[in-house]
C-alpha positions in Angstrom: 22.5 7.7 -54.3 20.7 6.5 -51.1 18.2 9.8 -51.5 16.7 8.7 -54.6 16.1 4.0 -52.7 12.5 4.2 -50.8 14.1 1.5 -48.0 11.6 -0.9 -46.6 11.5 -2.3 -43.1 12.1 -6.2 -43.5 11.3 -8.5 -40.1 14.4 -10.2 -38.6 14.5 -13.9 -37.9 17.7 -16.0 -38.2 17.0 -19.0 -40.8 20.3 -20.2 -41.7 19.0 -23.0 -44.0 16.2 -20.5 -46.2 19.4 -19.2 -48.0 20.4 -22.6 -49.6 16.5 -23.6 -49.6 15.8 -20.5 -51.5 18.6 -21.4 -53.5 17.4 -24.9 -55.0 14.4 -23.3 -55.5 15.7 -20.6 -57.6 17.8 -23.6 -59.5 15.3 -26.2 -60.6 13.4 -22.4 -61.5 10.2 -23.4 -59.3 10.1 -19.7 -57.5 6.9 -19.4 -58.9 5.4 -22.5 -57.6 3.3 -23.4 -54.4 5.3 -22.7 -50.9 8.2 -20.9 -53.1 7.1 -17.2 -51.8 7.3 -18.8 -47.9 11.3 -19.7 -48.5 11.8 -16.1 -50.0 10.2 -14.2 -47.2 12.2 -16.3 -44.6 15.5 -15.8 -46.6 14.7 -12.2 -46.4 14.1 -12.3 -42.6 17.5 -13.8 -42.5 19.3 -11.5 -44.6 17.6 -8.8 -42.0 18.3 -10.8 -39.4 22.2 -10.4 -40.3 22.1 -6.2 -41.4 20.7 -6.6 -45.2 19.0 -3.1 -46.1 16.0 -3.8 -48.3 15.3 -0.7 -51.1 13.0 0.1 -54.0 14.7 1.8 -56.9 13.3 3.4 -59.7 13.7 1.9 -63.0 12.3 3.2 -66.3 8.9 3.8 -65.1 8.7 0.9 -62.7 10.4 0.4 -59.3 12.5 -3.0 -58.4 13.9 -4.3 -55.1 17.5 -4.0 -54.0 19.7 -5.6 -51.2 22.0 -4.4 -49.7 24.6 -5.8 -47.4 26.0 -4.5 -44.0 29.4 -3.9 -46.0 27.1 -1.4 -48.4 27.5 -4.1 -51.6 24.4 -3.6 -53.4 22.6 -6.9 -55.0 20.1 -7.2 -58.0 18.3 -10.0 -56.9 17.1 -12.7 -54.1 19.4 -15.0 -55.6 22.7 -12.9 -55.8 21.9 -12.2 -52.3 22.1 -15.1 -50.8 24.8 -16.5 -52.8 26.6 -13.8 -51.4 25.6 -14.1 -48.0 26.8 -17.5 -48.4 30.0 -17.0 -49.9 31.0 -14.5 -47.1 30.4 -16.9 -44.5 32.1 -19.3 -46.1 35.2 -16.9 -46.2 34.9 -15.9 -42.9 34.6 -20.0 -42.2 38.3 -20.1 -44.2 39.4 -17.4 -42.8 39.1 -18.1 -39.3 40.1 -22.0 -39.9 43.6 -20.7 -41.1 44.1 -18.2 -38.1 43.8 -21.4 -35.8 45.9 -23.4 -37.6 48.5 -20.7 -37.8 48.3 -20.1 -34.1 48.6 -23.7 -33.5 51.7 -24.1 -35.6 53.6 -21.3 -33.9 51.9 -20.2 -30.3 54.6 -18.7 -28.9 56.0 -16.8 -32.0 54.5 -13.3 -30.9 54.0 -12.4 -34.2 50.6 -10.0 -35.0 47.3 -12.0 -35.6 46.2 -12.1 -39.6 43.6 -8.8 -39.6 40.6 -9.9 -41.6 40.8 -8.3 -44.9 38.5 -5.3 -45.8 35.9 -5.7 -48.9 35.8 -2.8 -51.2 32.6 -2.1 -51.5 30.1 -1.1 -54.3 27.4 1.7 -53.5 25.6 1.7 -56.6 21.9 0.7 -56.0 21.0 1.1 -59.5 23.2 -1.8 -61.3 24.3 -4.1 -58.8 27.8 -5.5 -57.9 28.8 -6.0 -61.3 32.6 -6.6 -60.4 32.0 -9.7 -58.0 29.1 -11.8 -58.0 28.4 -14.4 -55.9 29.8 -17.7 -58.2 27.2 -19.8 -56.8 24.3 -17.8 -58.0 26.2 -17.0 -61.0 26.6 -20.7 -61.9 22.8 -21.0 -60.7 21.7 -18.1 -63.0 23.6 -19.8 -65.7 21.8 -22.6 -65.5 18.7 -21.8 -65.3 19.7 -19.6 -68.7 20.9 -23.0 -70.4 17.9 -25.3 -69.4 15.9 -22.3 -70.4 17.5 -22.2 -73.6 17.6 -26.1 -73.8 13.3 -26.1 -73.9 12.7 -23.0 -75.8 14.7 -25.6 -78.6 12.9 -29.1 -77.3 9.5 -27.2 -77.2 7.7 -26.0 -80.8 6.3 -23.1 -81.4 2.6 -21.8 -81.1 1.6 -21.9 -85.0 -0.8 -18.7 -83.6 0.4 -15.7 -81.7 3.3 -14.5 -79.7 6.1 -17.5 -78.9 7.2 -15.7 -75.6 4.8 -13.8 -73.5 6.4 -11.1 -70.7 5.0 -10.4 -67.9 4.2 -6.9 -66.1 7.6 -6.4 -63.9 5.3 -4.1 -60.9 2.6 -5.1 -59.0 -1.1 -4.0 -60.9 -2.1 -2.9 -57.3 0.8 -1.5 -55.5 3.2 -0.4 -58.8 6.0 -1.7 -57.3 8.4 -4.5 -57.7 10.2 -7.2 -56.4 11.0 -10.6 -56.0 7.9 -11.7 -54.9 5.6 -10.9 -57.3 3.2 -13.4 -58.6 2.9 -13.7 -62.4 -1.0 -15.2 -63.8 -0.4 -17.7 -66.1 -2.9 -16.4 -68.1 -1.8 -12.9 -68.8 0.6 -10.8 -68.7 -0.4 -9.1 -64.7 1.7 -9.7 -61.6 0.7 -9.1 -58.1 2.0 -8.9 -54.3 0.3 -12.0 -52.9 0.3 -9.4 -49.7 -1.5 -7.0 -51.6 -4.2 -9.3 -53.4 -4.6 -12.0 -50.3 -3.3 -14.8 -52.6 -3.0 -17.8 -49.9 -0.1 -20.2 -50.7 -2.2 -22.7 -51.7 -3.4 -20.4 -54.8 0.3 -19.6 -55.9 1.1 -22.8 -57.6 -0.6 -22.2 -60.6 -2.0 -18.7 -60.2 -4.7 -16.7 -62.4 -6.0 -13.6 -61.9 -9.4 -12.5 -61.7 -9.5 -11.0 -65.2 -8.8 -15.0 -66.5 -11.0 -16.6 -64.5 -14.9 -17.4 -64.7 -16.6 -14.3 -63.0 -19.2 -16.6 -61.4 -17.1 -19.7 -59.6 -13.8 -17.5 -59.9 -12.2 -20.6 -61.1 -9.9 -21.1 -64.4 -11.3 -24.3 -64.4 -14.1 -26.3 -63.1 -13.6 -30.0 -62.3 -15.9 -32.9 -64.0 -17.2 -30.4 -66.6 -15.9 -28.5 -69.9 -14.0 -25.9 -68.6 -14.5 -23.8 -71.4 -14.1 -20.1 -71.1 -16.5 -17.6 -73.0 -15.7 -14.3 -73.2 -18.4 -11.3 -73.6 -18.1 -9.3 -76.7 -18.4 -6.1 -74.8 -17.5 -6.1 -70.8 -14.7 -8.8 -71.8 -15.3 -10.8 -68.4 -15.3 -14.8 -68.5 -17.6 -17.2 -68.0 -17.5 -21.2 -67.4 -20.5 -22.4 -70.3 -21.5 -24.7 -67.7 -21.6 -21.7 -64.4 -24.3 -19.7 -66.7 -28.4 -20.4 -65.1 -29.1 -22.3 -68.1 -25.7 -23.5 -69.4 -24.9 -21.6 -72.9 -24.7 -23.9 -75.7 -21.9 -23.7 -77.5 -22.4 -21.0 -80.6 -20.3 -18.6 -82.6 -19.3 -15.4 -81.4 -20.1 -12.6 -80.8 -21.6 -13.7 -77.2 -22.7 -11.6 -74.1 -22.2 -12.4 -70.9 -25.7 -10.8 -70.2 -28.9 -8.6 -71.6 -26.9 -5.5 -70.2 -23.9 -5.9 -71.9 -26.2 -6.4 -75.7 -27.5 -3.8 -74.6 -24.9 -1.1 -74.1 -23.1 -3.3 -77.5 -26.5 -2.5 -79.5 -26.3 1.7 -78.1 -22.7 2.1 -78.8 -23.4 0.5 -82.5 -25.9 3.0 -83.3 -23.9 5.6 -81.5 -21.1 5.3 -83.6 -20.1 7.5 -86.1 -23.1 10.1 -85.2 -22.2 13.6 -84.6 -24.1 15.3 -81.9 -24.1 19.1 -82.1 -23.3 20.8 -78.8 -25.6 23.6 -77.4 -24.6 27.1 -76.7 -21.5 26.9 -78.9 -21.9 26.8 -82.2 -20.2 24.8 -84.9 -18.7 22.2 -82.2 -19.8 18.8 -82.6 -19.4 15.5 -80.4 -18.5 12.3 -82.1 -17.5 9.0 -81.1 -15.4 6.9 -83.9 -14.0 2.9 -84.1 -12.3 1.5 -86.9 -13.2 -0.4 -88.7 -16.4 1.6 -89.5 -15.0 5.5 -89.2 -13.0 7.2 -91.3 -9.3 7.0 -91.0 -8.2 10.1 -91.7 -10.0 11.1 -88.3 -9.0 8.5 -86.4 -5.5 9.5 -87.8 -5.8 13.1 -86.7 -6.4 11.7 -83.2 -3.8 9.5 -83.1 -1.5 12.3 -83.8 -2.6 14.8 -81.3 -2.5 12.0 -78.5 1.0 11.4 -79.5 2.0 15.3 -79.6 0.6 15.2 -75.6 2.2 12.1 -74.7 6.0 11.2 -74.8 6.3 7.9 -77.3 4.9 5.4 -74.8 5.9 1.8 -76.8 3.3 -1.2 -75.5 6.0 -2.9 -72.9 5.1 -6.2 -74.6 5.1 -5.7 -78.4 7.2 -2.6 -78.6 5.3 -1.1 -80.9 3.4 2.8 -80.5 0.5 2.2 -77.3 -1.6 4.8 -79.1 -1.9 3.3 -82.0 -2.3 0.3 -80.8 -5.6 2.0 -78.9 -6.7 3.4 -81.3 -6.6 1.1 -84.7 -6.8 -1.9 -82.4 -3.5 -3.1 -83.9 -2.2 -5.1 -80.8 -2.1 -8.8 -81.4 -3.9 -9.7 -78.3 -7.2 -7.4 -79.0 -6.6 -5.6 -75.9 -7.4 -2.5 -78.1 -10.1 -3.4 -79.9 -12.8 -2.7 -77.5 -11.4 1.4 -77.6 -13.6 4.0 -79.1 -12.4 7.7 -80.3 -14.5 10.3 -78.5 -14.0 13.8 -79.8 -14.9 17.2 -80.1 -14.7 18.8 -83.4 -15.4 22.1 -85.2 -15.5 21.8 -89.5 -14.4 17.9 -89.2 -11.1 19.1 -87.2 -11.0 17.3 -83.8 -10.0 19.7 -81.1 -10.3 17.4 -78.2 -9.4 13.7 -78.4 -10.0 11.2 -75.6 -9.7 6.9 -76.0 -12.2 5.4 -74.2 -13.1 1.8 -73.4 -16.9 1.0 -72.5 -17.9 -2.1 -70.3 -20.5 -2.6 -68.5 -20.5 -0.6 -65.5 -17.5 1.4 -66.3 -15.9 3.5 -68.5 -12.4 4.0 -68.6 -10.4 7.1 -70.1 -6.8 6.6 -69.8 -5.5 9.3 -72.6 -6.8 13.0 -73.6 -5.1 15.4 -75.7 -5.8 19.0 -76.9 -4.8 21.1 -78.9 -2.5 23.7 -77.6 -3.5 27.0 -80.2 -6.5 28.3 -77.8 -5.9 29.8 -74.3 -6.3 27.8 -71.1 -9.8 29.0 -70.6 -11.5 27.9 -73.8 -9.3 24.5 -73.5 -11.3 23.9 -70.4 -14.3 24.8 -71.6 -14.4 22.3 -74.1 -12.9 19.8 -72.6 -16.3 20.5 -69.8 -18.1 20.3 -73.1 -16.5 17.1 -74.3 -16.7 15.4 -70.4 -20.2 16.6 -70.0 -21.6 14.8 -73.3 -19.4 11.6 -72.2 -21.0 11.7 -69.3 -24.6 12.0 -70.5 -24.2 9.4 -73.5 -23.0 6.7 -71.1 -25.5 7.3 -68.3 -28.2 6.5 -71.1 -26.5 3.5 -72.1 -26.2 2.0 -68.3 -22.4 2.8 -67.9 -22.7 3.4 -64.0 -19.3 5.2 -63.5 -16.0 6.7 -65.5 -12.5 5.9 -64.3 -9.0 7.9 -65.2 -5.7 7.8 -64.4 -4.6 11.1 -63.2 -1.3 12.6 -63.2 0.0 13.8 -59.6 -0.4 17.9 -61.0 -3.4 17.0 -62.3 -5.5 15.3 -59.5 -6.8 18.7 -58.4 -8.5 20.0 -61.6 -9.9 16.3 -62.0 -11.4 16.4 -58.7 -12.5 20.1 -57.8 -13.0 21.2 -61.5 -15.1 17.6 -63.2 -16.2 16.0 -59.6 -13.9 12.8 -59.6 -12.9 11.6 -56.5 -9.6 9.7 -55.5 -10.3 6.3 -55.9 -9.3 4.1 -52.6 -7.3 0.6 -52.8 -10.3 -1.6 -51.9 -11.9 0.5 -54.7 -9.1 -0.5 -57.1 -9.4 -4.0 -55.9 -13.0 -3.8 -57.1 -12.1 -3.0 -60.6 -9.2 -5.4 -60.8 -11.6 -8.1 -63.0 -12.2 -5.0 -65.2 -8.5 -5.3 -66.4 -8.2 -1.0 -66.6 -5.3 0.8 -68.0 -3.1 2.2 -65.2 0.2 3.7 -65.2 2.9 4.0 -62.8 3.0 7.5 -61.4 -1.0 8.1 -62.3 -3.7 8.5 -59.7 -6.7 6.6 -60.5 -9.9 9.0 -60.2 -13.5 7.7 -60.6 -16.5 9.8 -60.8 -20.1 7.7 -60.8 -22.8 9.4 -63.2 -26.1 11.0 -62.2 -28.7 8.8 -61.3 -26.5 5.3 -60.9 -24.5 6.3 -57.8 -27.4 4.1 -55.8 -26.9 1.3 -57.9 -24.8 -1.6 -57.2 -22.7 -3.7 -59.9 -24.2 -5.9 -62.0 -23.8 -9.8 -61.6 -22.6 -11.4 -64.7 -25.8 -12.7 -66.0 -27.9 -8.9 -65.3 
């Protein structure tokens, strides 16, 4: 079992107290709020302090922390954890009062001392003690599942919308989980506040960088309208009031600068164009977006993406990702900024990409072929199909393409099409661009002829 935890090294330092602390934090449900994240570290440092093990296991396709205790009982959560913790020092409190008082009732009867019984213990990382549970964080978790249910009633529902929104259960930078992570209030990311540099003071009521103005880097902005426009095309956020003049309020669509109606006005007239490749003849490059294309193509595409991929349901509305993508079905219009690139021969798309355009990037985070052809003439179109990409967004200002990679694939991506692995503070970077990443993908970037010099643009370029 242990083979498949990745165990992480946890400091030691004894804090009795963070154990109840974190405790009546985890009770009145305020493990979110400002200093909360201090009283889980030091309960940790405790637990470490006494011989807890500390281990990531895999879930699904996401990863969640695990505690285990020095008798090998594995926990689920903080909160299980210390309960625990708790509840066998109380028993060891009992345990050893009654051993005194027996002694004291009969000193001299020379009978064996009480041995201290031996827990049976659970060694199953992946689900937890499920035959004891600490009853104090049962009776906390219960509560917290009644007052829960006690405002969902009190509180009416949005008349627009989803009524419950989930958040991401891994960290967007790290893909790993735990009890620490962060939540935004604004959408549906999490982060490590260790991996993102979130001070304490910023946990209380946290949003990330993708909800907040791209110039002050604030939700809101005190003494003026706070209100938030987002750009048609790059999708980053501005305060009315941060933009050199203010923007008057108007209907949409709105850019956030010249560069981004720009690239909007290119992609417009790019759209449903067919561009015929040279030195093969009969294969054409095309890029498609519904509503304007026809569906039947866009159908085609859909299906060969979902013949390459397993069925990959949107964690948050269960319904098909690719579709989603595709016919920008998602509820939340997190789609509907994807175009369908393709390469076609008689109308018949042979190579199918998604790709979102912003302003400086260009993401691809799903290709699909078709299998009938051999490997060679596979990868010769799909050089045909990159190398047109790449040329068609170089003319429109796109600066630099981004993928997620799978592990077997990194190689072909980087000594075959020029990517290059894409470091963390390079990740960091691109955070505000909200880009599609999945857990067990390496993120590969490759910046386009002539625009490697150039810097990002500022909001208002």
């Amino acid at each position: 079992m242990e083979e498949s935890c990745l165990f992480i090294t946890v400091e030691a330092e004894r804090n009795p107290e963070s154990l109840r602390k974190w405790l009546s934090i985890a009770k009145e449900r305020k493990t979110t709020t400002k200093g909360a994240q201090h009283f889980s570290l030091k309960a940790k440092k405790h637990l470490s302090a006494l011989g807890w093990r500390f281990a990531y296991v895999s879930k699904g396709t996401s990863r969640e922390l695990r505690y285990k205790s020095p008798e090998g009982k594995w926990f689920n959560s903080l909160v299980t954890a210390c309960g625990a913790c708790l509840e066998d020092e109380d028993d060891d409190d009992d345990s050893s009062t009654q051993e005194q008082d027996d002694n004291q009732e009969a000193p001299a009867s020379g009978g064996v001392p009480k041995k201290k019984r031996t827990k049976v213990c659970d060694t199953a990382p992946f689900t937890g003690d499920k035959n004891r549970s600490s009853h104090l964080a049962k009776k906390i978790l219960n509560e917290q599942a009644e007052k829960a249910s006690d405002e969902a009633e009190l509180t009416p529902k949005p008349r627009f919308g989803k009524s419950k929104r989930t958040n991401c259960d891994v960290c967007c930078v790290c893909h790993l989980g735990g009890d620490d992570l962060l939540r935004c209030n604004g959408c549906p990311s999490a982060f490590h506040p260790a991996c993102w540099s979130i001070a304490p003071d910023e946990q209380d009521w946290f949003f990330c960088t993708c909800c907040c103005c791209d110039i002050c880097n604030q939700r809101r902005t005190p003494g003026i309208i706070s209100m938030l426009l987002t750009c048609e095309q790059c999708h980053r956020r501005c305060h009315r009031n941060c933009l050199e003049p203010p923007e008057p309020f108007m209907g949409l669509p709105w850019f956030c600068s010249s560069q981004c109606s720009s690239v909007f006005s290119a992609l417009q007239e790019l759209q449903g164009t067919t561009i015929a490749l040279v030195g093969d003849e009969g294969l054409v490059w095309s890029l498609m977006r519904v509503p304007n294309d026809g569906e039947q193509q866009l159908d085609s595409a859909v299906k060969m993406l979902q013949r390459s991929f397993k069925p990959t349901p949107d964690r948050f509305t269960g319904r098909d990702l690719v579709e989603e993508l595709i016919f920008s079905r998602d509820s939340d219009g997190v789609g509907r900024t994807f175009y369908t690139v393709s390469i076609e021969r008689n109308n018949n798309p042979i190579i199918v990409v998604a790709m979102r355009v912003g302003k400086d990037v260009a993401e691809i985070p799903l290709l699909a072929t078709l299998t009938r052809d051999s490997y060679d003439r596979i990868s010769s179109m799909c050089r045909a199909l990159m190398d047109e990409s790449e040329k068609q967004m170089s003319e429109i200002g796109v600066r630099r393409l981004v993928l997620p990679a799978l592990a077997d694939d990194v190689n072909t991506w980087t000594q075959q099409f020029g990517f290059s692995h894409m470091e963390s503070s390079e990740r960091l970077e691109l955070l505000k661009h909200g880009l599609f990443d999945f857990v067990g993908t390496v993120m590969c970037h490759k910046f386009l002829k002539g625009r490697e010099e150039q810097g990002e643009s500022s909001p208002t370029d």
